[in-house]
Steps between C-alpha positions, in 0.01 A plus 500: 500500500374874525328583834486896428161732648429855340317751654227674305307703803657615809210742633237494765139553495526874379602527149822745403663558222800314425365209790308237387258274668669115670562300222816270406632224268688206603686307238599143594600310174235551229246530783343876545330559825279832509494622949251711498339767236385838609400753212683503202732179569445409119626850407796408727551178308468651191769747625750248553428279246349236649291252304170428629463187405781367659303569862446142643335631801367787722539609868315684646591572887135756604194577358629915549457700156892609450540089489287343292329759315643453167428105502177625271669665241793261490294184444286708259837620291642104509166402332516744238825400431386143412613312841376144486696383839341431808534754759509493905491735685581466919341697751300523774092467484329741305714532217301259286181705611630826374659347154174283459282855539725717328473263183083455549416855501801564196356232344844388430599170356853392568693311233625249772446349844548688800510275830529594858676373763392682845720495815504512813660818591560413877668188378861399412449267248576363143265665263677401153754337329687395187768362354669832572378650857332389804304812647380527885238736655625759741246644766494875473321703785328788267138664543384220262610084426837532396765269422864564348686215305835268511585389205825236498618298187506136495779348523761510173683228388882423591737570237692171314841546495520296152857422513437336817218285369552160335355455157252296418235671728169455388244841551317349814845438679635848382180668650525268823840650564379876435200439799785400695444149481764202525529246231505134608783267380451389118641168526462487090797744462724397883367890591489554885269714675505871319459744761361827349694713789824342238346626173350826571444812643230593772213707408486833633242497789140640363477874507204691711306825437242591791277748383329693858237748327288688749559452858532576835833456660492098560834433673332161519565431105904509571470104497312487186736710292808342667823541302315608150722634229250782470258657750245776329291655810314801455646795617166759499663769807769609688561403789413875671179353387447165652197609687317582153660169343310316790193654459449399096676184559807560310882505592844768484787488378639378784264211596603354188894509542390345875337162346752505221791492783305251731394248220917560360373540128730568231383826376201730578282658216293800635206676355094554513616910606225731599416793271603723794901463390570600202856372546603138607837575636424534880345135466796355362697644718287427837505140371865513421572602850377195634554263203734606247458275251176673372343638188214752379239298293530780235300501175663239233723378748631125391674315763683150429433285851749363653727711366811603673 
């Protein structure tokens, strides 16, 4: 199963050209999850081809403009284009308030349901899940609520060998096997015990994308992102800057490759740059330095997860 994120916006609060505001797609199966949408994200989408209506649900990590800005437009767009699904969108309070007011004073009528589902952004806890992902809360520390977001996929299925099985296997005992069930004796046909460690394959363990929007420096959130294939942290300064980074609650370049080497993640996935550098380099290499491992969130960006 696909577990792949693209990343339409990898700017900060001042727009530039060439930098767009936070927003990114994760792809798990047939499920499309939308983290974040500052201005333009639908333009983004459009960009890459990405099919509205395939968006199952929204994220939204802070009620700051360059991250939820273009939820108006894009809900608008989805309605004009004849969307009958349900919609939810995740977020911290106030995010209903603003959609709810933006659509009384347009006098807009949306073709389908939105619902909310506010968090608590000081919380770690499960906010939603599927059949495809469970997603967890992350406390940020930013000038407003704030909350970043795990998102792990449930557990897959063993693999049947099927020359190891023996026939006759109805459906129910076949899908038994796959959760990793044994099968007792069937003393209709002399079989023994069927141990599904003899007929198949272990599932790969469930793959994990934390997604750490604004923030302060948390070493604190090491344990919470422990050993995730993929680690995105915002990356706003250098670290020459660290003094500034404190004072408008955001992080460097380095900060980040520091949790990603305490929690021992996989990969690290850097972005949210300040208009102030024009060129992304020194961040990759300041994070580099400490973690090499690490990429630049850069605009269109796809990333497989897990991916060696």
């Amino acid at each position: 199963m696909n577990f792949e994120l693209q990343i339409l916006g990898s700017g900060s609060a001042t727009p530039m050209v060439g930098r767009h505001p936070t927003a990114q797609v994760l792809a798990v199966g047939e499920g499309r999850y939308l983290l974040d949408c500052g201005e333009g994200t639908q333009l983004r989408l459009l960009e890459h081809r990405r099919r509205f209506s395939t968006l199952r649900v929204v994220f939204i990590s802070h009620l700051h403009g360059d991250h939820f800005l273009g939820l108006f437009g894009l809900l608008s767009t989805m309605s004009m284009q004849g969307r009958q699904e349900p919609l939810l969108v995740v977020g911290p309070w106030g995010i209903e308030q603003m959609v709810t007011a933006v659509g009384l004073h347009s006098q807009q009528q949306l073709g389908y349901d939105v619902t909310f589902a506010p968090i608590d952004t000081e919380a770690h806890a499960l906010v939603y899940e599927d059949a495809l992902v469970r997603v967890h809360s992350l406390p940020m520390r930013h000038r407003v609520p704030c909350a970043g977001y795990l998102f792990e996929e449930q557990p897959r299925r063993a693999r049947l060998l099927k020359e190891r099985l023996p026939e006759g296997l109805l459906a129910t005992e076949l899908s038994q096997l796959a959760q990793g069930h044994d099968l007792p004796p069937n003393p209709a046909t002399d079989r023994p015990v069927l141990l599904h460690a003899e007929v198949s394959v272990p599932a790969p363990a469930p793959r994990r994308y934390a997604f750490c929007s604004d923030t302060l420096y948390q070493p604190e959130l090491a344990e919470l992102v422990r050993g995730v294939e993929l680690l995105y942290h915002e990356a706003t300064f250098l670290d020459e800057l660290r003094d500034r980074a404190t004072q408008t609650h955001h992080s460097t370049a380095r900060q980040a490759a520091e949790l990603a080497q305490a929690a021992g993640v996989g990969q690290l996935l850097i972005g949210h740059f300040s208009s102030r550098y024009r060129q992304t380099e020194a961040h990759l290499l300041e994070a580099q330095a400490l973690f090499p491992n690490t990429i630049l969130a850069t605009e269109g960006l796809e990333i497989v997860v897990g991916e060696k």
